[in-house]
N, C-alpha and C positions, 0 to 999 in steps of 0.2 A: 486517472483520466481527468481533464482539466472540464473544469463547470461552465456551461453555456457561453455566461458572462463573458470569459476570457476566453474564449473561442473567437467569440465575436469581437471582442479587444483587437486581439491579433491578427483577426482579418483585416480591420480598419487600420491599424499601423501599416499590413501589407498594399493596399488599398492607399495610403497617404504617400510610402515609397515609392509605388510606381507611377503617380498620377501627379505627386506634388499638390501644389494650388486650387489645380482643377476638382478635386478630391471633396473640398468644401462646396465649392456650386455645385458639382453632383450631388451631394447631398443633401443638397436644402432646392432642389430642382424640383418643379412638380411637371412632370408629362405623361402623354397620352398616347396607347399603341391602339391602333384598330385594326383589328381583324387578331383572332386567335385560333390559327389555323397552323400549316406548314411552317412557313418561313416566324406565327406568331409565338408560338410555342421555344423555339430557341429564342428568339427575341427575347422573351419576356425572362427564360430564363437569366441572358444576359444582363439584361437592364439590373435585375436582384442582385446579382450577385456582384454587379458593379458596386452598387449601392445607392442606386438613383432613389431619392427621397420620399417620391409620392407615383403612385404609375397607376393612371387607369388605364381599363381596358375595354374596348367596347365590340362584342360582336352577336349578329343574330343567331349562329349557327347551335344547335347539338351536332353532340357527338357522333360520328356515325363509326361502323365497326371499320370501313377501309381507311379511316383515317390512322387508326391503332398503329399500322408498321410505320410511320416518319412523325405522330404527335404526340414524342415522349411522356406530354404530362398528363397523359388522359389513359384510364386500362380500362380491360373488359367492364368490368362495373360501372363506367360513368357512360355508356352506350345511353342517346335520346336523352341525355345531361344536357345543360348548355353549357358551351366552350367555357363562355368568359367566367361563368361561376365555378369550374375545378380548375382553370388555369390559373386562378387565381387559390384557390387551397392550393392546391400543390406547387405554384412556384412561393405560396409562401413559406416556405417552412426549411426553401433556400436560405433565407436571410428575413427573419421573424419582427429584425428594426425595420426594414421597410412598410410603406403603409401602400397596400394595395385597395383598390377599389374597382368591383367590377359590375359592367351595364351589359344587362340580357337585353339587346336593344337593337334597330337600326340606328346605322348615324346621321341617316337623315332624318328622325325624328326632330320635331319642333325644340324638344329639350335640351337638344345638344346646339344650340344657336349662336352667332358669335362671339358673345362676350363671352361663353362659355369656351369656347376657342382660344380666345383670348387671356383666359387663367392659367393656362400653359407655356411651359418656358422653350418646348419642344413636342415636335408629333410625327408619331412615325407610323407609314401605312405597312401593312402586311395583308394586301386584299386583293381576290383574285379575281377582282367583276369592277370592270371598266368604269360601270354608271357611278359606282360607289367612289370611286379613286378620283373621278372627276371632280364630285362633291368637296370630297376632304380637301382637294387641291385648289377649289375655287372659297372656302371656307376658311384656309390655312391663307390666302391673297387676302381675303376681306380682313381677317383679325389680324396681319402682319406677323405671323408668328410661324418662325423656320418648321419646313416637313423633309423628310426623310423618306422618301418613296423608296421602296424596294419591289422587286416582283422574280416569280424563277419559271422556265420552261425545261423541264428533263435538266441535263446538266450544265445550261446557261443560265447567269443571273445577272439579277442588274441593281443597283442601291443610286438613287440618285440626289442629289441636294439639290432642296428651293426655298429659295430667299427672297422672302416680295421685291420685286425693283432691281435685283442684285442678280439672277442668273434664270433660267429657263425653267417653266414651269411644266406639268407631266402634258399640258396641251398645246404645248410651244410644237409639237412634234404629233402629225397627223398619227390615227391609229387605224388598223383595218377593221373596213366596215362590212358587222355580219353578215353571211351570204344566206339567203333565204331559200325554200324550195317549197313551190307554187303545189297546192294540191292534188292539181291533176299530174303535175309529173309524179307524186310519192304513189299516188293509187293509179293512174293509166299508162304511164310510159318513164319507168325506172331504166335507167341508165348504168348508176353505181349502185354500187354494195349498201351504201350507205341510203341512198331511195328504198330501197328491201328493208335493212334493219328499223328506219324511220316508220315504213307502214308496219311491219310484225309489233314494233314496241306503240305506237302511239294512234294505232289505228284499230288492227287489229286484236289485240289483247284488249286495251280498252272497250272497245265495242260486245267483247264477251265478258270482261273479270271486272272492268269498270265503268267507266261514264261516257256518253255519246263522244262521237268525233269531233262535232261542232262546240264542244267544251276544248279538247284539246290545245293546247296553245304551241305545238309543234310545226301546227299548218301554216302558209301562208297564202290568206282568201284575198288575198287584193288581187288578183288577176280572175276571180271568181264572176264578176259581171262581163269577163271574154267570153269566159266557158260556159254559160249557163244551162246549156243543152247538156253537156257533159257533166256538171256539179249535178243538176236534177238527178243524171244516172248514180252516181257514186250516192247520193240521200239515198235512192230506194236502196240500193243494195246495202248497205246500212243499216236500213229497217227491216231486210229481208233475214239479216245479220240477228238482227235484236229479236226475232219470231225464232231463229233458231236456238237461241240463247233457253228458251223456256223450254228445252228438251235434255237439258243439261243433269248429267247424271244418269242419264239411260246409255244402252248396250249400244244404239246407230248414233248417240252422239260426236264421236271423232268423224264418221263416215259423213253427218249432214256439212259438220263447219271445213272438211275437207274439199266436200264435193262442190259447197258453196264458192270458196275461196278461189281454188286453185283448177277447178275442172270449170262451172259455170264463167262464173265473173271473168275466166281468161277469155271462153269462146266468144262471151257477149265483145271484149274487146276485140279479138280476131277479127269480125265480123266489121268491123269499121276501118274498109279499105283503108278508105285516105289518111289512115294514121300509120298505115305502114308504106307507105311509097317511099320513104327515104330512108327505111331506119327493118331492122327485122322481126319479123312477128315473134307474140311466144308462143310455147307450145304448151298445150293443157295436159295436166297431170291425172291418169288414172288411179283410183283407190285401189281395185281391184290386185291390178298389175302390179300397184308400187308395193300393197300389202301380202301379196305372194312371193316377193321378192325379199320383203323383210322377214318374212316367217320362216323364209330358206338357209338365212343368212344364220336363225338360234339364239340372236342375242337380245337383250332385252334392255329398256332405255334408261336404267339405271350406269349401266356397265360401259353404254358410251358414250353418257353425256360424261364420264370421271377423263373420258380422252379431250381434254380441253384445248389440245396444243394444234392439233390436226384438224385435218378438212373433211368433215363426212361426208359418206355416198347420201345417194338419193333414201335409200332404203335406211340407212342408219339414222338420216334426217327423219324419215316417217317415222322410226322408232323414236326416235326421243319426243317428237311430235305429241303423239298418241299418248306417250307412259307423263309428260310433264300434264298435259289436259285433265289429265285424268286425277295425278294429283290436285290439280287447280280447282277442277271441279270438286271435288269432295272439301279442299279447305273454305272457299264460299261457299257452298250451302251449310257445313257448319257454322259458320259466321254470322248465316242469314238464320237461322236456327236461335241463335244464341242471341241474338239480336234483336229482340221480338218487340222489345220497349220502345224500339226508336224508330220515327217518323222516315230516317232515311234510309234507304235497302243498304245493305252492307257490300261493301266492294272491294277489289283487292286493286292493288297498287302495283306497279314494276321499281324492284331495286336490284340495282346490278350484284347484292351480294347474298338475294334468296335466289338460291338454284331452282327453284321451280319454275318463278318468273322467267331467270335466264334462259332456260334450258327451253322453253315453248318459246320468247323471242328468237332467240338464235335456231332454230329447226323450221320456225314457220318460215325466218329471211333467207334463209337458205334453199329452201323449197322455192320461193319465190324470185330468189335469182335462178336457180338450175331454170323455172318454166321461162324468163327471161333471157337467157344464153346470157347469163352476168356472173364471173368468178364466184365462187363460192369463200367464207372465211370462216375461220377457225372459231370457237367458244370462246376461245381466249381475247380473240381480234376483236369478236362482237360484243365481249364485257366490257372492253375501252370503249369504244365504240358509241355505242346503246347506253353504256353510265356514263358519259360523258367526260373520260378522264382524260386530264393532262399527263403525263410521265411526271414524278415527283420523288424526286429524289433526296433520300433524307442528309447527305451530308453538303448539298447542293444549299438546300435550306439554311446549315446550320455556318456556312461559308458566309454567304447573306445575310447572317442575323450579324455576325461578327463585323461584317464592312460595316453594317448599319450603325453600330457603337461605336467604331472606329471615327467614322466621319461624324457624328453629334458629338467626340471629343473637343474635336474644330470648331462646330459652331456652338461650343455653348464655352471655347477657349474667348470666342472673336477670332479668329484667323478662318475665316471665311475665304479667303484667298487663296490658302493651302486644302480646303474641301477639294473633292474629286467628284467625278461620275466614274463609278465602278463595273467594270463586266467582267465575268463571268463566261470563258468561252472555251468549250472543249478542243473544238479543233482550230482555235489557236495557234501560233508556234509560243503563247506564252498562255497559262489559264485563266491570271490576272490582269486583266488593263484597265487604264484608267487615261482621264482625260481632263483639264480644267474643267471648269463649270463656265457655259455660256450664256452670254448675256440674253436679257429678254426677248423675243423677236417682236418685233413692234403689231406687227399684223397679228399676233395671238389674239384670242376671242376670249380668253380667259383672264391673263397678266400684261397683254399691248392696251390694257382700258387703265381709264380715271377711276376710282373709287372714293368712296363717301357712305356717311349713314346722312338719312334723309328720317327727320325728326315726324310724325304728322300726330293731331290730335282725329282718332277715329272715328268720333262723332260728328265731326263739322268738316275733316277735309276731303277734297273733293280732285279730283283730278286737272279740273282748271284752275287750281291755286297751281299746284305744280307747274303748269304750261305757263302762265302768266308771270304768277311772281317768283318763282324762282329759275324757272330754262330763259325764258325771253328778257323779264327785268336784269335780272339777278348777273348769270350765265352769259348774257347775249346770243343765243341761239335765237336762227331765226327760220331758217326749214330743217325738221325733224321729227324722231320717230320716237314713241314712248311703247316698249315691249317687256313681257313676261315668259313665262313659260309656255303659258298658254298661247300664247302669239302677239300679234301689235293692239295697244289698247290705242294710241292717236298716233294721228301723223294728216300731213295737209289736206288728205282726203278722207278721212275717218275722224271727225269732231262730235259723235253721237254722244261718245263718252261724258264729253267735261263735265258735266253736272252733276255725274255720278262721283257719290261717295268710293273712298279705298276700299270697301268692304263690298260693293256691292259688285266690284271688278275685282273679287278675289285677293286683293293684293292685304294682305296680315301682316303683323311683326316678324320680321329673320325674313323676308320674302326678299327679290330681288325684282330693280325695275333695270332696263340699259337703253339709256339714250341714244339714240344712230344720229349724227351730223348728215342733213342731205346736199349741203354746200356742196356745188360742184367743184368750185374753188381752191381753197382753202379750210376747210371741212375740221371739227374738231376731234380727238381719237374719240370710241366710247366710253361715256360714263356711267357705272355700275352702282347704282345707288343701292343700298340695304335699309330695310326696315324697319324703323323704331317706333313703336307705338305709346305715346305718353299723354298723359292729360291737360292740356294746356289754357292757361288762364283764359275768360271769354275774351278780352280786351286786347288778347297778342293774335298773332297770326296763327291760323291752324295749322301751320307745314313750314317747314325751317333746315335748313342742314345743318348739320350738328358743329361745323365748321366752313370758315371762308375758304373757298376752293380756286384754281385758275386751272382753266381746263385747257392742255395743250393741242397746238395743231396735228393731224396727222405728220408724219415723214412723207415726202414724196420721191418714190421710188422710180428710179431712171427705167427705162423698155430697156429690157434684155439685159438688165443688173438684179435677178431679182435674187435674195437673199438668200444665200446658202448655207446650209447648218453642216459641213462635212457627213461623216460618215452617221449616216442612220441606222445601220441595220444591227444594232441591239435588240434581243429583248427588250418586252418592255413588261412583262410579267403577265401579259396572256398569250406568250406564243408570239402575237404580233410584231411587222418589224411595222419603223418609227419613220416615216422619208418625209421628206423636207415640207414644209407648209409652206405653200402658193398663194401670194399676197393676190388679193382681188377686190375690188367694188361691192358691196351691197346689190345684191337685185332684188327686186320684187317681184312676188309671182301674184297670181289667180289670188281674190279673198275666199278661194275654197281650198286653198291648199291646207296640207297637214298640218300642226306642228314640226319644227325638227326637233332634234334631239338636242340634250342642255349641251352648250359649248359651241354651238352651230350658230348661223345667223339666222335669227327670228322671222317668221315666216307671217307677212301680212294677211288677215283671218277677216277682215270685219268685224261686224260688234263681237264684244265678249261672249261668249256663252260657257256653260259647263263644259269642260274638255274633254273630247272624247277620249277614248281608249283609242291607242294607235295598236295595228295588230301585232303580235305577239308572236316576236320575233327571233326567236331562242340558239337556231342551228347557226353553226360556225364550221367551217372545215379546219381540221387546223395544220401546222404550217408545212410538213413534210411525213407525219408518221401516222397519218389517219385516225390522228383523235378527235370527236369534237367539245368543242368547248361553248357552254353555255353560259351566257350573260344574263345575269337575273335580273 
């Protein structure tokens, strides 16, 4: 058998044959994968065995057990691990000359900032949450440095190139915006299956095995000062919930949270005519009845929660009901038992791959559509469901890691020209297509902006140094808006600011400010300045760009020419399709609006303050197979 050494000899000669020239830049290339996940795990093994020179890799996630069947590099034992530190043992030992480097981290941590970005010759995303993808691709614009977007739904996939300046960036192309579901529809008037399994897992379970409702961040309370007659209802019942809770582990326990749940709380609704004039009432469930029925039936809720595939009756629902509670019960209060040191009660959690959890979610939802006249679904339907899964298909992943090498051959050749946008499309008449890469679209909110780094000394500069000497002197801007994440810090009618130092309006080093042109005219595009904090002499100016800029005018688009990107409806690696983005004007609303969301146009707020929490907006329906898909 030949010795390490010339194993690896002979790779690299293999390695130099097929690649030629390119073979050298690969190897003295240092780049960056984030997310080690699905589509990360072949990646990474790809990039090794390429022989890419330096690779980090950065993602927050552990391991969890459903990842095991499609994330080769992870086995039972690295379970509650973090990704990036065993995909990183185990892809090393692919190829032992590479040098890997792996961050337990978010990447929007402070640390990962641009210039950090910018030590990278190449970045490739592999991440399954929109807010993160936008970062990297607004991050990958600011340091000029090519990304490699990939993303996969079940058996479509997508790999796309972007090039600051040179082709279309991941928000050149509008994405679907999560659909939320108001509180009083989840707890007074369910419609779908998915209203059922939302209250069973994030309602109900919670309110007996863990933390209040109004902790929950599955609800959404912005329609909460409509309803307030209504929310007052759903509190007490809640609390009448939590009094029931303290009898747990006795013999009439399944009979109170029964009788509570699906006998009471239904009547109290029944009884509220006007909410059934258009729509049909439900009907309240007896214990008595339901539990004479299951005790006729012989079987016991072990034996039918194992029918995972099928629809259960009413009475097999009350059995798996009763037999999972029960477990439940006995593993908190040992919990609570064992737990005696700590100031906080011990509580259990919902994961879609402890059967206990599943088995009381999927029986209470089921119960609660039968008393609603709403389809009932299967253990199986309600594990996708209720854990939130996408379809993931492992050799769907490992098609995608491969385009993703494929097309970084290109750009780290230079033949950028010959890069593609890659799909992945089952019912195809072909699996593969591809398509040039398209130019910027000037109206993006992301890559249609100016950029720059904006230099400031954080002790002496002030927000009217920027408006004065460098937008109006400098620039020639002369109506316009200065925004953050937080929302607009000036513009002609908000001048509270100027006096304020950068720090007292939140704005730090790696932060971002984006100028708006109010010119009706002739108006300039946006410009995106980023943050650089350095110390600067008393006798210079305390705020500077880092370079001489010329900021261009808008394009003016003709009525009834407005820009069309062909065919959108790819993936885009959450499910979502991609359609065309509608060039429009800046409006301003109300100074009590929200923030929006990063990528959006900034939302005039008034003075700065702390930002609040926007509510916590998680449910997605997703696009044909009734999964939902959560944005973190």
């Amino acid at each position: 058998m030949q010795p390490p050494t010339m194993m690896l000899t002979q790779r690299e000669r293999f390695h130099r044959q097929s690649l030629g020239v390119l073979y050298g830049k690969i190897k003295q290339s240092r780049v960056l994968m984030v997310g080690a996940g699905g589509i990360g795990c072949e990646l990474l093994k790809n990039l090794v065995l390429t022989g890419f020179g330096e690779i980090h890799i950065v993602d927050l996630d552990t391991i969890d057990l459903s990842n095991l069947n499609r994330q080769f590099l992870f086995r039972h034992e690295h379970i509650k691990k973090p990704k990036a530190l065993v995909a990183k043992e185990s892809a090393g030992r692919f190829n032992p000359q590479v040098k890997l480097e792996a961050h337990h981290a978010n990447i929007k941590d402070p640390q990962f900032n641009i210039d950090w970005f910018s030590s990278f010759n190449l970045v490739f995303n592999a991440l399954d949450n929109l807010d993160a993808r936008r970062h990297v691709n607004k991050m990958c614009l600011a340091a000029d440095v090519p990304l490699i977007e990939s993303g996969t739904t079940g058996f479509n996939g997508q790999v796309q190139v972007i090039a600051k300046g040179k082709s279309e960036c991941y928000d050149c192309n509008t994405k679907e915006t999560p659909k939320s579901f108001p509180v009083c529809t989840i707890r007074s008037t369910p419609s779908q299956p998915i209203h059922c399994i939302v209250w069973a897992k994030s309602y109900l379970f919670t309110e007996i095995f863990g933390t209040s409702e109004d902790e929950v961040p599955e609800f959404d309370h912005s329609q909460d000062s409509e309803n307030a007659a209504e929310i007052d209802n759903l509190r007490k019942e809640a609390q009448a919930l939590n009094q029931i809770r303290q009898s747990m582990g006795s013999d009439d326990f399944p009979r109170k949270i029964f009788e509570k749940v699906f006998t009471d709380d239904i009547n109290r609704l029944r009884s509220m005519q006007d909410m059934w004039k258009t729509r049909q009432p439900p009907t309240a469930l007896d214990f008595d009845a339901v539990a004479k029925s299951s005790a006729s039936s012989g079987e016991v809720g072990e034996s039918v929660a194992k029918r995972d595939q099928v629809t259960w009756s009413l009475a097999e629902n009350f059995t798996v009901f009763c037999d999972s509670l029960r477990r439940l019960s006995h593993r908190l209060q040992q919990a609570q038992a064992s737990d005696t040191n700590s100031n906080a009660s011990a509580v259990l959690s919902f994961d879609k791959d402890d059967d206990d959890t599943l088995d009381f979610v999927a029986a209470s939802a089921n119960m609660r559509s039968i008393a609603f006249g709403i389809p009932s679904r299967s253990k199986f339907d309600i594990k996708q469901m209720a854990g939130n899964i996408i379809p993931a298909i492992a050799t769907t992943n490992a098609m995608t890691a491969g385009l993703c090498v494929m097309q970084a051959f290109k750009v780290l050749r230079g033949d950028l020209h010959k890069a593609k946008n890659v799909f992945l499309e089952r019912s195809g008449a072909r699996v593969i297509n591809s398509e040039p890469l398209r130019p910027p679209k000037p109206e993006c909110p992301a890559c249609g902006v100016m950029t720059s780094r904006l230099v400031i000394d954080p002790s002496r500069a002030t927000l009217n140094h920027l408006v004065e000497n460098v937008l109006q002197s400098k620039l020639g801007y002369r109506e316009f808006s200065i925004n953050n994440e937080v929302g607009t810090l000036y513009d002609p009618d908000l001048d509270d600011n100027l006096s304020k130092k950068f720090s007292e309006l939140g704005v730090k080093a790696d932060s971002f400010l984006t100028i708006i042109d109010d010119d009706e005219e002739n108006p300039h595009v946006n410009l995106s300045l980023s943050i650089s904090e350095k110390s600067l002499p008393e006798d210079s100016a305390p705020i500077s760009l880092s370079a001489d800029i010329t900021v261009p005018r808008k394009q003016k688009i003709e009525t009834g020419h407005a820009h069309q990107n062909g065919n959108n409806s790819h993936p885009n690696g959450n499910g979502a399709v991609s359609p065309p983005t509608a060039p429009g004007k800046r409006k301003r609303t109300g100074s009590l609006a929200e923030p929006t969301i990063e990528g959006q146009q900034p939302i005039k707020r008034g003075k700065v303050r702390n930002a609040t929490d926007a509510d916590d907006v998680v449910l997605v329906d997703g696009p044909s197979n009734g999964a939902i898909v959560i944005d973190d």
